[in-house]
N, C-alpha and C positions, 0 to 999 in steps of 0.2 A: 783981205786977210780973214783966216775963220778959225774963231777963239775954241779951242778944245778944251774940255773938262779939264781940273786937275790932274785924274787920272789915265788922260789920253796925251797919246803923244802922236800927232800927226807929221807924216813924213812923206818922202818923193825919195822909193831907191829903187834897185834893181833889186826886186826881193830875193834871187837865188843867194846875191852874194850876202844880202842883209840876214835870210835865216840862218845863213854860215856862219856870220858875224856874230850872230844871238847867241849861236849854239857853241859859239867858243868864248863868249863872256860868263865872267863869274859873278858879275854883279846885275845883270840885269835879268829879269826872269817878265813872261807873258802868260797873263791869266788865259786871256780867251784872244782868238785870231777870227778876221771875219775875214774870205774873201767873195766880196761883192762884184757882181757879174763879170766874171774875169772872161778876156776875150777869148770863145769854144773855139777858135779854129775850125769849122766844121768839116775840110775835108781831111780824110783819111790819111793822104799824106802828112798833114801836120800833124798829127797824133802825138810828136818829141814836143808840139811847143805849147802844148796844154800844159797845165800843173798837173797831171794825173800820170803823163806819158814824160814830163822832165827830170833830168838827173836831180833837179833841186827837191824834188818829192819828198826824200826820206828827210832833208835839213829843216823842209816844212813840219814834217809831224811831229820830230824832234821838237821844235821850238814854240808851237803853235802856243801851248799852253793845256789847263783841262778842258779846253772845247775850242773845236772850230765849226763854225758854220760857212757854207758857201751857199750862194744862192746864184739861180740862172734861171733862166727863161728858155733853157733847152735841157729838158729833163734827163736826154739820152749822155748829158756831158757830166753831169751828177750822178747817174750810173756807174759808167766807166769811172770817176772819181772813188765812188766807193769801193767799188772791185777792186783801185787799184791800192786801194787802203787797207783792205782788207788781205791785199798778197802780202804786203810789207810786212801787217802784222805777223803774215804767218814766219818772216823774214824775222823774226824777233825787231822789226822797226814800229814802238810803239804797240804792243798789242793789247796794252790798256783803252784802246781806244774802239767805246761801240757807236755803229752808224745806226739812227733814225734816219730815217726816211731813202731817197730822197719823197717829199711828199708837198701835193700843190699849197702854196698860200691862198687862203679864200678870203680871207680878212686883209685888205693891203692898205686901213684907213690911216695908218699911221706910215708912209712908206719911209722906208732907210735913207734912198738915193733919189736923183732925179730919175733914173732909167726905172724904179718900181713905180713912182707917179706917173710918168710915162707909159707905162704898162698897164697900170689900175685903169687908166681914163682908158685906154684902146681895146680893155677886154683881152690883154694877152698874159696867160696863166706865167705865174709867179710860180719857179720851185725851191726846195730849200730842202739841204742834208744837213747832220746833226750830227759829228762825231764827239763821243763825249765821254771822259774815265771818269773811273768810278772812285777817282783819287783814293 
């Protein structure tokens, strides 16, 4: 069992159908969304099942909150994220929303996950984007 903050609520869904969920409740609202090293899919044919190339994209930015961060250990996957955040906005989906980075972690003394201690100790670069309104 692992005790979350007061202000976290940890959970196990199928996040397309959960930011839909979010996004049609009245009463629940999300400051900040992290998603930590979500699986790149790296070949091209899967391109639909990243969250950058999924139907669920737009439910995601809807819901995220005033920030998301993602973070990956493959920087070209956090590109293609940004770019694809940045169509949406021009889609009027969210265009309050500005990308930092994506840009490496050099400092990983504190890591989030197991997969960044994992990473820190093997010497393999940490990246992280920053989409963030200016509420």
């Amino acid at each position: 069992s692992i005790d979350a903050p007061d202000n976290a609520l940890l959970l196990r869904a199928e996040l397309g159908d959960f930011w839909r969920l979010l996004n049609d409740s009245n009463d629940l609202r999300v400051e900040e969304t992290y998603l930590l090293y979500p699986n790149p899919y790296p070949k091209d044919k899967h391109l639909k099942m990243r969250f950058q190339g999924h139907a669920s994209l737009p439910s995601l930015l809807q819901a995220c909150g005033h920030k998301l961060t993602v973070r990956a250990s493959w920087r070209t996957y956090l590109e293609e994220f940004r770019l694809a955040c940045r169509r949406a906005g021009e889609l009027g989906i969210r265009p309050d929303l500005v990308s930092k980075g994506p840009y490496e972690l050099s400092d990983l003394h504190d890591p989030l996950t197991l997969f960044e201690r994992k990473y820190a100790k093997a010497g393999v670069p940490v990246y992280e984007l920053v989409l963030d309104s200016d509420r």
